[in-house]
C-alpha positions, 0 to 999 in steps of 0.5 A: 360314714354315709357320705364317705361310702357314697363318694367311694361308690361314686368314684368306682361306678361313676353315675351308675351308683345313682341311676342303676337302683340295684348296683346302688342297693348291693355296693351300699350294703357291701361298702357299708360293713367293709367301712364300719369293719375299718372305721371300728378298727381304726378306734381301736388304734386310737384308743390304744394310742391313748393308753400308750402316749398319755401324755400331751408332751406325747401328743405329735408322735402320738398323732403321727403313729395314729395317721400313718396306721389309719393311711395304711388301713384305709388305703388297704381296704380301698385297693383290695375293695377294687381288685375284688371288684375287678376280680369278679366283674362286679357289675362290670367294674374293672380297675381304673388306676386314675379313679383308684389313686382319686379314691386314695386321696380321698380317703386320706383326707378322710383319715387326717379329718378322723384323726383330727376329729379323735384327738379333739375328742380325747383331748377334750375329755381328759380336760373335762376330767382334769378339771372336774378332779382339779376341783374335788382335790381342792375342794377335799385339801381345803376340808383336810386343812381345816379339819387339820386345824380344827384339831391342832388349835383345840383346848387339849392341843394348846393346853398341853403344849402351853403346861409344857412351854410354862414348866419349861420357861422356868426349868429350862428358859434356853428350852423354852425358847426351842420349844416355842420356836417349833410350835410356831413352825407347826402352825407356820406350815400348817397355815402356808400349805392350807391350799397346796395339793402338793408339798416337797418330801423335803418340806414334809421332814422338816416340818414333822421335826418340828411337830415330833418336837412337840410331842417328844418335849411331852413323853421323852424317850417314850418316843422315838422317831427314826428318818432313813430317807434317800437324797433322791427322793428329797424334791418328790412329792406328796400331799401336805400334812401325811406324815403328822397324820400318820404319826398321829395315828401312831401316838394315838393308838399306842402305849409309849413307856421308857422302857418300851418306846413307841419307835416311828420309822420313816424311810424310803425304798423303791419310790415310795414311803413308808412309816411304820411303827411297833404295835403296843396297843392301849388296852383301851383302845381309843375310838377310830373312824380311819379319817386320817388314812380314808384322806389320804387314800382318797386325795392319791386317787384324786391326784391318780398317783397310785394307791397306799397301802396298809400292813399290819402283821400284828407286830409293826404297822405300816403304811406305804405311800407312792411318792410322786415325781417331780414333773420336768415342766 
């Protein structure tokens, strides 16, 4: 801004600027707040422009409409500056439209210097930031997966399913069969998406199918899992392994009986989804730090997609999720 200030008294008052200490002392402390007035004025356009056109794709118009607002302050600050010189004879200046259109030039390359200058900044610290999220998201994935398989392949996971799969092989071979078909596509996915950020709505399904397949061999029609999902929704995203969390959850905090089913919802509405379940609480209720829901809140925040949100009215807890679209690149 110094320099700026100085070649525009400069271009008004010729050598005069430097040689008469009085006009140098006055039109300095004039220009100095009219040029930091326009100059604050001019971030507040670049910070708004920020929030308005986030996106890179963004980025041409965004610099364009950032330019053409800085062209239009700067040269409205010059001209009414000189006209308001000339009006009061300030130190005998009077308008010269040569030197004016000499000061207008200036101070537009000036403007593309400042805006070139503000989308550098900005980008680089949405860089910064990008890649410092980047890294607690990997980081928080890997510890998920792990904890995820810490608790699938424990003795009390495989000696349920193992006493389920031996009753079955000599009950029901052709059973037996299904059973160990689905277990192997629970760890199948569970190893495969050990390093995603992101799975497909769809692949979310198909896997919590194969893992209710599980569970509903052990308690029968004391379980019951309900999907209403619109096709539109099938390729949206969210973070690997929400629905089992969630449903585990769900068989971990209720009681289930034939004659009154634990009922999971899974649907859809308005770009998120929801799962839901009746309440029918253990009398002993079992012990819960709320890992699984802290996990998932805290990777939507990483991934700044939004929050979830938690409703317990006392009969039906559910749990919403924002799904995330899928980008067009």
């Amino acid at each position: 801004l110094p320099p700026t200030i100085a070649a525009f008294n400069f271009w008004l008052f010729g050598a005069r600027y430097f040689t008469e200490p009085e006009l140098f002392c006055w039109s300095t402390a004039i220009a100095f707040p009219i040029g930091l007035a326009s100059w604050f004025l001019q971030i507040r356009v670049a910070l708004a422009l920020q929030r308005s056109f986030p996106r890179y794709s963004q980025t041409i118009k965004r610099l364009a409409i950032a330019l053409s607002l800085y062209i239009v302050i700067t040269c409205s600050t010059i001209t009414l500056v000189c006209l308001a010189y000339d009006y009061l004879n300030f130190f005998d200046y009077q308008l010269n439209v040569r030197r004016l259109m000499w000061m207008l030039i200036t101070g537009v390359l000036v403007d593309i210097l400042g805006a070139s200058c503000h989308e550098a900044a900005a980008f680089y610290e949405r860089w910064k930031k990008a890649a410092v999220l980047a890294e607690q998201l990997k980081r928080e994935n890997l510890q998920t997966q792990l904890d995820s398989l810490k608790k699938q392949v424990n003795p009390h996971f495989l000696f349920n399913s193992l006493n389920s799969l031996s009753s079955l092989i000599s009950e029901d071979p052709a059973q037996a069969e299904i059973f160990l078909d689905e277990l192997s596509k629970v760890y199948r996915y569970l190893l495969r998406n050990s390093e995603d950020d992101l799975t497909t709505l769809t692949a979310e399904l198909q896997f919590i199918q194969s893992y209710y397949h599980l569970l509903k061999t052990r308690y029968g029609d004391s379980l019951l899992l309900h999907t209403i999902v619109e096709d539109q929704y099938l390729d949206h995203l969210l973070p690997p392994l929400t629905l089992q969390m969630l449903v585990e959850n769900a068989v971990k905090h209720n009681r289930m009986m034939k004659e009154s089913p634990l009922q999971i919802v899974l649907k859809t509405s308005g770009g998120k989804l929801i799962i839901c379940n009746n309440l029918q609480r253990k009398v002993r209720q079992v012990s819960s730090n709320r890992i699984g829901l802290s996990n998932i809140a805290k990777k939507y925040k990483l991934l700044q997609q939004g929050e979830i949100e938690v409703k317990d009215d006392g009969k039906e807890f559910a749990v919403i999720i924002p799904l995330i679209k899928m980008p067009e690149d």
